[in-house]
N, C-alpha and C positions, 0 to 999 in steps of 0.2 A: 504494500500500500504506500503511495504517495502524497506529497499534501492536496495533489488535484485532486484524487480521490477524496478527500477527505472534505474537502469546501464542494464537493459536487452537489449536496444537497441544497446549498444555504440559493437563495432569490438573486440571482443575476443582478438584478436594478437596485437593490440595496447591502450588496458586499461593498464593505470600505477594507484595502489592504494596507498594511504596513510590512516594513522590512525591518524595524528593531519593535524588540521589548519597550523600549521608551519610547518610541511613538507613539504606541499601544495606548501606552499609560498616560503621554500628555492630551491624546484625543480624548480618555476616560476622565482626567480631569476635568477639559472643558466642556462633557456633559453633567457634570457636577457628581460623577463617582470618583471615589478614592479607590484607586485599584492599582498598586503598586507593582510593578513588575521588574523582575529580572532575570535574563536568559542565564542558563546554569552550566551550560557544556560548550564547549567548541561546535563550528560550525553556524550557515547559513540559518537565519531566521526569519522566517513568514507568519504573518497572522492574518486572520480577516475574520470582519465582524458584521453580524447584518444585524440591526435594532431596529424599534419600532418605540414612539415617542406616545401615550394616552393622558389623558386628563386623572385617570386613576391605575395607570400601572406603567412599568415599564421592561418591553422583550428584548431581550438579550439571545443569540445563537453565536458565539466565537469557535475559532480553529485556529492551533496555532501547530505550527511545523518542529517546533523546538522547545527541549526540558526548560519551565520557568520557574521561577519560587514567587509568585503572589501574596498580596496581602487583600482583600477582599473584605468591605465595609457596607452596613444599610445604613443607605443614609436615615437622618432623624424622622422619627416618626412611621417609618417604614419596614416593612420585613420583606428579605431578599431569599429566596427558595433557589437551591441551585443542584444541577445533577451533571454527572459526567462521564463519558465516553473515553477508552482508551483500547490501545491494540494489543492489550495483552500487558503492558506493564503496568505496575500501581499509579493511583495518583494517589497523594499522602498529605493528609492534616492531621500533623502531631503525630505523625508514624501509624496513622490507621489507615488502611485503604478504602477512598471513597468512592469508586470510579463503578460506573455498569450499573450496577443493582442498588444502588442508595443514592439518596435525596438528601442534601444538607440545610436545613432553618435556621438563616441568620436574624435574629430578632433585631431590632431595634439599634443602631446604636455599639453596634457587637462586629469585631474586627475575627476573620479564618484566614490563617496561614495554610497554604494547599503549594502543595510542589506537583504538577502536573509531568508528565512523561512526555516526547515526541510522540507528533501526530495522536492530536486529544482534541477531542469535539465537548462541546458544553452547552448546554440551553439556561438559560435562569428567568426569573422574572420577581422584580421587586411588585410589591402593594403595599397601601395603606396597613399598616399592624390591626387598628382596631377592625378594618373590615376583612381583615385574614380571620380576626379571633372570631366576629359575630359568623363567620360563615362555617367556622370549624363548630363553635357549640349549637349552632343550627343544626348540622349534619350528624356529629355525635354528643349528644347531651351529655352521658356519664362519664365521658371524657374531658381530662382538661387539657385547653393548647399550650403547646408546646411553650416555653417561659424562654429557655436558655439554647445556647447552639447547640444544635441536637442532629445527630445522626439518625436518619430512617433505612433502613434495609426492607426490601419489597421485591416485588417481583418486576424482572430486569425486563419482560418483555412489553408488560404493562407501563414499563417508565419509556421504554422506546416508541411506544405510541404519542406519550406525550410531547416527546421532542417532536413527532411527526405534525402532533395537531400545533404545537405553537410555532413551527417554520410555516405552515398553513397559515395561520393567523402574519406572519412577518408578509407574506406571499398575496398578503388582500389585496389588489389594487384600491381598496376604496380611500377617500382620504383620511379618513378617522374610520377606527375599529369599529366596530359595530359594538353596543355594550354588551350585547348576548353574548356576543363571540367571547366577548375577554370574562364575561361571570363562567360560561361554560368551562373557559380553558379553567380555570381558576378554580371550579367545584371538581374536574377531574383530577387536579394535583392534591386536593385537599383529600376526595376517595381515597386517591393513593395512599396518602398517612396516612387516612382512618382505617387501610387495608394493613397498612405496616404494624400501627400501632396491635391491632386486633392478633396479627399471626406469629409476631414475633416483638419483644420488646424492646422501644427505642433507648438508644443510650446516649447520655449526654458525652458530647464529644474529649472526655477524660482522661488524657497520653498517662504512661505510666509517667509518675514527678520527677523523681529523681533522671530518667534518661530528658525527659522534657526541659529539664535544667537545666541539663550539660550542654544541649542543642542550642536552649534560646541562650542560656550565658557563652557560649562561643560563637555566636550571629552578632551579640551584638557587642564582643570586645572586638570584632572583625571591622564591623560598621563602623566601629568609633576610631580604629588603629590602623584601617588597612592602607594607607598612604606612610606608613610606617614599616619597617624592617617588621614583620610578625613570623615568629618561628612555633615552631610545634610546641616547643616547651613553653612557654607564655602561653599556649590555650591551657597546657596542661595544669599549670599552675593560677591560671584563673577559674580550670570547672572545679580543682580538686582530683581529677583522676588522671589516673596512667594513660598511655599513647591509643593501649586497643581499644580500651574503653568509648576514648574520642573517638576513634574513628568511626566506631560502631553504630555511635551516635547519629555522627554527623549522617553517614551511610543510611539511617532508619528512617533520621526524620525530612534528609533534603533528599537522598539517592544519589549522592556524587561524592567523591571523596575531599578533604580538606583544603589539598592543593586546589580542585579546581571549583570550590564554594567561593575560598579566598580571589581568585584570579577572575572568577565573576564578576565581585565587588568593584574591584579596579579597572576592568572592560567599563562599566556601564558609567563609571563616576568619569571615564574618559573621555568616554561618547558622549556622555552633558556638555563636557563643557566644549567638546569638538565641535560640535550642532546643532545644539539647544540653547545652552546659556551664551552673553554674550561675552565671546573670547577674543574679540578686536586685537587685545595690545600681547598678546598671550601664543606663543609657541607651541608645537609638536613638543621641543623637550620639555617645556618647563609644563603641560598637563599630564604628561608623561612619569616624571617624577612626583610633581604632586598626586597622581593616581598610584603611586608604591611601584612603577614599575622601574629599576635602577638599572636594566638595559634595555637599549632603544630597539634593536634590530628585534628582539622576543617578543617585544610591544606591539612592533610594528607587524610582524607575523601574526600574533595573534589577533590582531584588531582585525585584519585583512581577513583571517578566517571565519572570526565573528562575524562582521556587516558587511565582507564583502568590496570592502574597499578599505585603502591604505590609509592611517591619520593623518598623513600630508595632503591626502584627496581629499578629504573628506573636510577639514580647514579651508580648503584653498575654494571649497564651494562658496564660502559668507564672502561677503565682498569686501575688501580692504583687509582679507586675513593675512599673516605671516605663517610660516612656513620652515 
């Protein structure tokens, strides 16, 4: 399978692509989602998204070509439902696998970490919180909805349906959804829980602690140090544990090993300021070094891997850059 295959479902007239993780993430900003992203591995990266904009919800269907480590927020007042498609390897929040057969409920206000695998499909749709809960204790009375991020497991061909009817819905030509359309899609995500709930019991999405510690305390002395010389033993002696340990960690909850989490960090903080922020007065070496990379030719090789183009190309695009 390739990424063609993969965006072959999503509506021709409303895929939007990008070629980085940051793209991604600054078009998600300026719809007003916080969705952080960072490509995890070596290698070319594609994504494309096709959404759909309502006065009471909003459809999401993304593809993305390459491993990312996300951060994924509802915005206020809102709850975001989301499920996800992969070819065979995990996607992981907090070291659980989410992908195929489960449904994630971001309530309100509430931040998931999910590290996605190449060539991973996704559908979500945020709503209104209070008309998520009146529709859930509508449908199941003796039940209460769901409060906190919670994991559903269900059955994976029943959710495959789902993505089918809300690329249906992405696919209206009308100019506004129709409200039937968007309460039907909305009453059948909600069976699903109340099918999930019923057959099997939801778990709130609860990593073991102690590995969950060693992971987020070495993301984020990474975050805060990785323009900095960072060696193994400095993670070691910030989680508290031996080398395997770490690794094991890191391994569970992102799927890539230490070297190439770290060497993430520094791709993407390069590529900001190569193409996004403004780097007018600012050289190749000197974002170069400020991103922790202290040789240039490994830098430059790697960037060229990653986006596909050189950090001298990729400068010399803004007008009046140096080089």
């Amino acid at each position: 399978m390739n990424f063609e295959t993969v965006i072959a479902d999503l509506p021709s007239e409303r895929i939007i692509e990008f070629g980085s993780a940051e793209e991604n993430e600054e078009f998600m900003l300026r719809q007003g989602v916080n969705q952080e992203m960072r490509q995890l591995r070596k290698g070319s990266f594609q994504s494309a998204l096709a959404f759909r904009s309502t006065e009471s919800a909003e459809l999401y269907a993304d593809r993305f070509s390459a491993a990312c480590r996300m951060y994924l927020e509802a915005p206020p007042g809102m709850a975001g439902l989301v499920w996800i498609r992969s070819t065979g390897a995990p996607a992981l929040a907090s070291g659980t696998d989410v992908a195929n057969d489960k449904l994630i409920f971001i309530p309100s206000g509430t931040v998931v970490g999910l590290v996605t695998p190449d060539l991973t499909s996704s559908e979500s749709i945020t709503v209104p919180e209070e008309r998520f809960n009146d529709m859930f204790a509508a449908f199941f009375p003796t039940c209460a909805p769901p409060e906190r991020l919670t994991l559903f497991e269900g059955n994976a061909r029943s959710l495959q349906a789902l993505s089918g009817t809300l690329l249906g819905s992405l696919r209206d030509p009308a100019e506004d959804l129709h409200p039937e359309a968007l309460s039907n899609l909305l009453a059948a995500i909600i069976s699903w829980i109340g099918d999930a709930y019923g057959n099997l019991p939801s778990e709130e999405v609860r990593p073991h602690p102690v590995r969950r510690r060693i992971a987020e305390r070495t993301e984020e002395f990474i975050l805060d140090h990785y323009h900095d010389n960072v060696h193994i033993e400095d993670l070691c002696r910030v989680t508290g544990v031996g080398v395997r340990t770490l690794q094991r960690c890191i391994r569970e909850y992102f799927d890539v090993t230490v070297t190439e989490f770290l060497e993430s960090v520094r791709l993407a903080s390069a590529h900001r300021e190569l193409s996004v922020l403004n780097s007018s007065d600012r050289t190749v070496t000197h974002i170069a070094l400020d991103s922790g990379f202290s040789h240039l030719g490994r830098f430059s090789t790697a960037y060229r891997q990653r986006y596909g183009i050189t950090p001298s190309e990729q400068l010399a695009r803004r007008p009046g850059q140096k080089s």
